[in-house]
C-alpha positions in Angstrom: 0.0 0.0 0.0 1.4 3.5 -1.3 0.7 6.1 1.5 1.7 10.2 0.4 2.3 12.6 2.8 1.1 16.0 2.9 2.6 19.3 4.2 1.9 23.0 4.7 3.4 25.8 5.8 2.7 28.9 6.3 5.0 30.8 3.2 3.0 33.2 0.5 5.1 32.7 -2.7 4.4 35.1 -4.9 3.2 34.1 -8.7 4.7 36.0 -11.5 1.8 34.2 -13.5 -1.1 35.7 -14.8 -4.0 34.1 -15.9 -5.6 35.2 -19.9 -9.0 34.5 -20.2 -10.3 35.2 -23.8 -13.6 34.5 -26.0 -14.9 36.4 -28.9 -18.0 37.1 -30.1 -19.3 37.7 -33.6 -18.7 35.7 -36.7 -16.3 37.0 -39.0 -18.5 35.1 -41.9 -21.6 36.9 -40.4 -23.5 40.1 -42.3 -22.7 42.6 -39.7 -19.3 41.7 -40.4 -17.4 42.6 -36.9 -15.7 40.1 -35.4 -13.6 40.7 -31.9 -11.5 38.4 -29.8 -11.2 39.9 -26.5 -10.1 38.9 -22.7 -9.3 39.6 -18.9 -5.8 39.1 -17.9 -5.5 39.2 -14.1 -3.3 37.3 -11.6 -4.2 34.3 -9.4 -5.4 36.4 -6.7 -7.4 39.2 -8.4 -9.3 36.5 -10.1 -10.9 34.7 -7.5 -11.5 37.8 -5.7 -13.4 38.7 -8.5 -15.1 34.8 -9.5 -16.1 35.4 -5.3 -18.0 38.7 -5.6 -18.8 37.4 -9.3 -21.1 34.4 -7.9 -22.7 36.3 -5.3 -23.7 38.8 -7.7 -25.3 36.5 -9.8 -26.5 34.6 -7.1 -28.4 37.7 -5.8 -31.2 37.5 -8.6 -30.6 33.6 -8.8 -29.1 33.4 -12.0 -26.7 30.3 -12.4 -24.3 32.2 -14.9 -24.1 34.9 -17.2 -23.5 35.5 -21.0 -24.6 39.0 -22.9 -26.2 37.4 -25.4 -28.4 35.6 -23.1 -28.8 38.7 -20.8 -29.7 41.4 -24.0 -32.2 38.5 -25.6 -33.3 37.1 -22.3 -32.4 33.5 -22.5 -31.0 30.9 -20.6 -30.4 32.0 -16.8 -32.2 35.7 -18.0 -35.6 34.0 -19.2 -36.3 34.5 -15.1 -36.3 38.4 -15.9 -38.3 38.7 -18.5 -40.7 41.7 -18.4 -38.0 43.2 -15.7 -35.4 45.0 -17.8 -34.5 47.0 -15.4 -33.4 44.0 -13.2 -31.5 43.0 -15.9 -29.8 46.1 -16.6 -28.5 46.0 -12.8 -27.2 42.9 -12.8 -24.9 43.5 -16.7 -24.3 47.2 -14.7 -22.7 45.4 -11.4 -20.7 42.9 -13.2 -19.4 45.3 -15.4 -18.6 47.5 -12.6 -16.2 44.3 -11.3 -14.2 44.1 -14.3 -13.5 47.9 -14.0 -12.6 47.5 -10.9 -10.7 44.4 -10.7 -6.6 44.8 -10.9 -6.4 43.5 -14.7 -6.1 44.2 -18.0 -8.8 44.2 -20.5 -7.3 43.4 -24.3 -9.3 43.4 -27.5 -8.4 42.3 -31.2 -12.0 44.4 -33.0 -11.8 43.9 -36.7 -14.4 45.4 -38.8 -15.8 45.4 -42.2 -13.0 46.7 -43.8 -10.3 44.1 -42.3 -12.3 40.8 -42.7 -13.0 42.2 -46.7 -9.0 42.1 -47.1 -8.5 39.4 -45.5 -11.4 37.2 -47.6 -9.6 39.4 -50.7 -6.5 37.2 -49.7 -4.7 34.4 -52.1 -5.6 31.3 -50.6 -2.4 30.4 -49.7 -2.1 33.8 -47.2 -5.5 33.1 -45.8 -4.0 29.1 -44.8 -0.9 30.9 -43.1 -3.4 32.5 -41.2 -5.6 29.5 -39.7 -8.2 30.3 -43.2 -9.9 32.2 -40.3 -9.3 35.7 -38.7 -10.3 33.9 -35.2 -6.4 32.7 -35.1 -5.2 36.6 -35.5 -7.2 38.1 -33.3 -6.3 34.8 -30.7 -2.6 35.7 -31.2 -3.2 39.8 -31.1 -4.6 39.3 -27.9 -1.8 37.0 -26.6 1.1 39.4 -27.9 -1.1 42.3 -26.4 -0.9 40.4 -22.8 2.7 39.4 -23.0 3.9 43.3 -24.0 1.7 45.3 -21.5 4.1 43.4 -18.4 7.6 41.9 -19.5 7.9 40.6 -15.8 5.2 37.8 -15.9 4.1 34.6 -17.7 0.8 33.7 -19.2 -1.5 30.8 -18.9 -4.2 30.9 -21.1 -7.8 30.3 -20.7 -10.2 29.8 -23.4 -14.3 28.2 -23.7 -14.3 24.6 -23.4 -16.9 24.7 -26.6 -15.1 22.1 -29.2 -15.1 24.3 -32.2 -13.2 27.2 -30.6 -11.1 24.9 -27.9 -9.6 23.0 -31.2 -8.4 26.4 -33.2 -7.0 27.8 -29.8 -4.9 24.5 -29.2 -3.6 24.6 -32.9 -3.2 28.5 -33.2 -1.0 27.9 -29.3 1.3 25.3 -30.6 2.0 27.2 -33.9 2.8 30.5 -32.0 5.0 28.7 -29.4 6.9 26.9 -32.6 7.4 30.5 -34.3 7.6 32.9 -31.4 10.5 32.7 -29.3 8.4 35.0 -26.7 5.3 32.8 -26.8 7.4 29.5 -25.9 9.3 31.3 -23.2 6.6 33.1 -21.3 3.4 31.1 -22.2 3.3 28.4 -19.7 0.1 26.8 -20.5 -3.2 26.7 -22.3 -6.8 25.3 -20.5 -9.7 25.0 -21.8 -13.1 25.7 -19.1 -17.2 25.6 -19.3 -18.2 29.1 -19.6 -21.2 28.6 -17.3 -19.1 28.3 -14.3 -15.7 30.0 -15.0 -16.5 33.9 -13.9 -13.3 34.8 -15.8 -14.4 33.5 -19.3 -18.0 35.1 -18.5 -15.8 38.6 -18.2 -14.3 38.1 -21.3 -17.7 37.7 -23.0 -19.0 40.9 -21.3 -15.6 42.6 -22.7 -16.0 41.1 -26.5 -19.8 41.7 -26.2 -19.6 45.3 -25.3 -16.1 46.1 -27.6 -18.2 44.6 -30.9 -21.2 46.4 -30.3 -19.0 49.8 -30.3 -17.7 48.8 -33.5 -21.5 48.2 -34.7 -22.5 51.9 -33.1 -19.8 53.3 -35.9 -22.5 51.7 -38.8 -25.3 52.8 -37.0 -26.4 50.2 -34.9 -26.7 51.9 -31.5 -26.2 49.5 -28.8 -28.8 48.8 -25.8 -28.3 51.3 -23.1 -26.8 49.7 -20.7 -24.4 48.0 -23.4 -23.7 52.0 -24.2 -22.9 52.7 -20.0 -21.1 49.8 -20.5 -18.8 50.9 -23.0 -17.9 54.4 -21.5 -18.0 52.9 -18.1 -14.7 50.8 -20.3 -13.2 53.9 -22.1 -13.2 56.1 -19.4 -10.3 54.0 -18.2 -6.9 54.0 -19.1 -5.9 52.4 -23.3 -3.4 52.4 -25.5 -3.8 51.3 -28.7 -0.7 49.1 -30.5 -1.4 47.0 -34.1 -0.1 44.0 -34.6 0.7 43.1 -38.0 0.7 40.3 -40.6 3.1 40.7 -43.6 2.2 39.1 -46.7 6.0 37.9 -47.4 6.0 36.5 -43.7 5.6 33.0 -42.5 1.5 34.6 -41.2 0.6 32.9 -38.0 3.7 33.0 -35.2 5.2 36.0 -37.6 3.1 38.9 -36.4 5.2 42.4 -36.0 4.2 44.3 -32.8 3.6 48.1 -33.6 4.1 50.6 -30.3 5.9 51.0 -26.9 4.9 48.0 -24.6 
């Protein structure tokens, strides 16, 4: 019989990981035509501070999770508030009132009409360097973004369990960490979640959500009103904006230039 023994003492080691949690929302193959790829990059601590006040926010109107798409159509956890907007409205409000107060970074890969037209204009063999899908840019985008805004920390990534987009992450991981010397070094790890009960995925959904639909207010499409709080509530915050760029001579996945200050 194999026995283990277990220890503890009472040190605090201090992680120099953080943890990425991205999602996107949109199609890029959709009419609208905006796609973004967005996340929450926050460290160990931060994050289940926030997944603690997260849950009992949620837990406050009984709703079991929370996606925007659900909450702005009221489906899934949100069917409960039908006919109550205005409970609705509190609860997106609060959470997004979390994120912006949570020590984090927000990151966001947006591309419009105008981006996803050039890249469908693309030989095919440009468009297969890239994945044959702009979801593997704006994954990497966001993974470069996260590496440059701290040089002193490594990155484990966190990404929707959901089988279509878990398999394009894993692939568009390994490729990076096989051309980018950065990516193998600081990326530690990639994990894959249920989005119904990881509060740090759910965030990320809230950030795409809200970072499309101000991309759709530029064609017209005004956003919900509390989608519209929710956005300045975002910009009134600290950004910088950096591109990241694919050239057509380059190797197109893994061979993405960085453009700005870190």
């Amino acid at each position: 019989m194999a026995t283990a023994e277990i220890s503890a003492q009472n040190t605090i080691i201090e992680s120099k990981i953080v943890h990425g949690c991205f999602d996107e929302s949109g199609k890029w193959v959709d009419s609208a035509g905006v796609f973004v790829f967005a996340g929450l990059v926050i460290f160990q601590g931060a994050l289940q501070d926030l997944a603690t006040k997260w849950g009992a926010r949620l837990k406050a109107d009984g709703l079991s999770h929370t996606s925007m798409k659900e909450a702005m159509h009221f489906e899934g956890p949100y069917r409960k508030l039908k006919g109550a907007p205005e409970k609705r409205d509190a609860v997106v409000r609060d959470l997004a009132q979390l994120v912006a107060a949570a020590h984090s970074l927000r990151v966001a890969s947006p591309m419009e009409t105008a981006t996803l037209d050039a890249f469908r204009a693309l030989p095919q063999s440009d468009r297969e360097k890239l994945g044959n899908d702009p979801y593997y840019a704006g994954f990497e985008t966001c993974v470069i973004g996260a590496l440059q805004s701290r040089v002193d920390v490594l990155l484990h990534i966190v990404c929707d369990l959901a089988e279509q987009y878990s398999e394009k992450c894993l692939a568009a991981f390994h490729k990076m960490r096989r051309l980018r010397a950065d990516i193998k070094s600081r990326c530690v790890g990639i994990a894959f979640a249920d989005d119904e009960t990881h509060a740090g995925l759910q965030a990320a959904d809230l950030i795409a959500y809200c970072a499309r639909a101000e991309l759709l207010a530029k064609s017209g499409k005004e956003p919900a009103p509390v989608v519209r709080e929710v956005i300045e509530l975002f910009n009134s915050q600290d950004q910088s904006v950096h591109s990241v760029i694919y050239h057509l001579e380059g190797k197109g996945l893994g061979d993405a230039e960085f453009e700005g200050e870190p």
